[in-house]
C-alpha positions as CSV (number, residue, x, y, z in Angstrom):
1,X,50.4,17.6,-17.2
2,X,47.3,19.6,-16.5
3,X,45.3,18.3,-19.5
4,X,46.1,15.0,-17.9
5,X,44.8,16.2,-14.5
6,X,41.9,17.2,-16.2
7,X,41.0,14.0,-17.6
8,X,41.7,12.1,-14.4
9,X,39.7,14.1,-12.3
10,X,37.2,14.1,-15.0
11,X,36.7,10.0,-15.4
12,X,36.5,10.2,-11.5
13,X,33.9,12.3,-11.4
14,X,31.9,9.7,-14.2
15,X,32.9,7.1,-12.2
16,X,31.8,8.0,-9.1
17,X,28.2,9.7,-10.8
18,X,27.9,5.9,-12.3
19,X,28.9,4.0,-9.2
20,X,26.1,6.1,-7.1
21,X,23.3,5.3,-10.2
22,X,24.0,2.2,-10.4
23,X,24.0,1.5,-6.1
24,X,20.6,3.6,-6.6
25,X,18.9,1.8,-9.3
26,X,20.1,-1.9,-7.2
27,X,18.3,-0.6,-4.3
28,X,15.3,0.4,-5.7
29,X,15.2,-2.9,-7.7
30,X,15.7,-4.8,-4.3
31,X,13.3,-3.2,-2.8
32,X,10.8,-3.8,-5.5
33,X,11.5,-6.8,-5.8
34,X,10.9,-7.2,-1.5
35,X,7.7,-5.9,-2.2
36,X,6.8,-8.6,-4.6
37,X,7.7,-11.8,-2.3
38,X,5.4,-11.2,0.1
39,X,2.5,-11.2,-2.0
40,X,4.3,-14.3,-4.2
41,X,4.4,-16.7,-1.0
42,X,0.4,-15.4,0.6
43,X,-2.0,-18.3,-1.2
44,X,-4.4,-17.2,-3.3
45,X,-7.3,-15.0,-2.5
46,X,-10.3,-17.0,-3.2
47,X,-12.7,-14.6,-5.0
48,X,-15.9,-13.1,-2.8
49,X,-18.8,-15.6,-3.7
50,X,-21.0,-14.0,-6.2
51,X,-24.1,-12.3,-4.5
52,X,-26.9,-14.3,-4.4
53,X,-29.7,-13.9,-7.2
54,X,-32.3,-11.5,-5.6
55,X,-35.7,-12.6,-5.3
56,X,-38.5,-11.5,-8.1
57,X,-40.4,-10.0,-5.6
58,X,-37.7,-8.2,-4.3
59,X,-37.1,-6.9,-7.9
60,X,-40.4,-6.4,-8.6
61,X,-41.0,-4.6,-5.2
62,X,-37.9,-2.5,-5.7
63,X,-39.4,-1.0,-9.5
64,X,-42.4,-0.6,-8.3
65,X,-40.8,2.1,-5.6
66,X,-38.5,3.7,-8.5
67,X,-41.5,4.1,-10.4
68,X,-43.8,5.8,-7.4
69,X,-40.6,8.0,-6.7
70,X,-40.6,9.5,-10.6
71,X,-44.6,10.1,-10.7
72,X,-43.5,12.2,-7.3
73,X,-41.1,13.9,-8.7
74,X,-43.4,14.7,-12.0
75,X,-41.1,13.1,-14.5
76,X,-44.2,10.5,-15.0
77,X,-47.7,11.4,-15.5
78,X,-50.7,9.4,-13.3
79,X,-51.1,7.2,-16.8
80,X,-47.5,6.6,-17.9
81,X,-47.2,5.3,-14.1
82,X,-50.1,2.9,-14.5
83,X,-48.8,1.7,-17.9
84,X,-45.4,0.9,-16.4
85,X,-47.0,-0.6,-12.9
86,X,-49.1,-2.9,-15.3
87,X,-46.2,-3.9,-17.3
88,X,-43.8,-4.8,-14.2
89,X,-46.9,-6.5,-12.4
90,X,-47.6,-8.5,-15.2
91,X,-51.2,-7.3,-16.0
């Protein structure tokens, strides 16, 4: 009689451990699955329009201040600048 005790008390033990895992993993699954509706019924997101193309000048303008900023620092020399500012200018 005690070996069948045991076993009794030991499939409700199993049972109960795989009742509670499977009541947990059905949550979490509803929950997830809570989470997803939401963004399911939301219409799309149109995408950002693209950011318009800058002007040349702009550009232009905007290496010729780069450039200015490395002869300051010293990474260019006085001639390597003027090579460069020819090239971007065109010249």
């Amino acid at each position: 009689m005690p070996g069948l005790l045991r076993g009794v008390a030991r499939t409700a033990v199993i049972a109960g451990t795989a009742t509670s895992v499977s009541n947990r993993v059905s949550r979490r699954q509803a929950g997830r699955w809570a989470q997803q509706e939401p963004q399911a019924q939301q219409p799309a997101q149109p995408e950002p329009a693209a950011q318009p193309a800058q002007n040349p000048t702009d550009n232009t303008i905007d290496q010729l201040k780069d450039l200015g900023e490395l002869r300051d620092k010293g990474i260019l020399t006085d001639a390597e600048f003027e090579t460069q500012k020819r090239r971007i200018l065109g010249s």
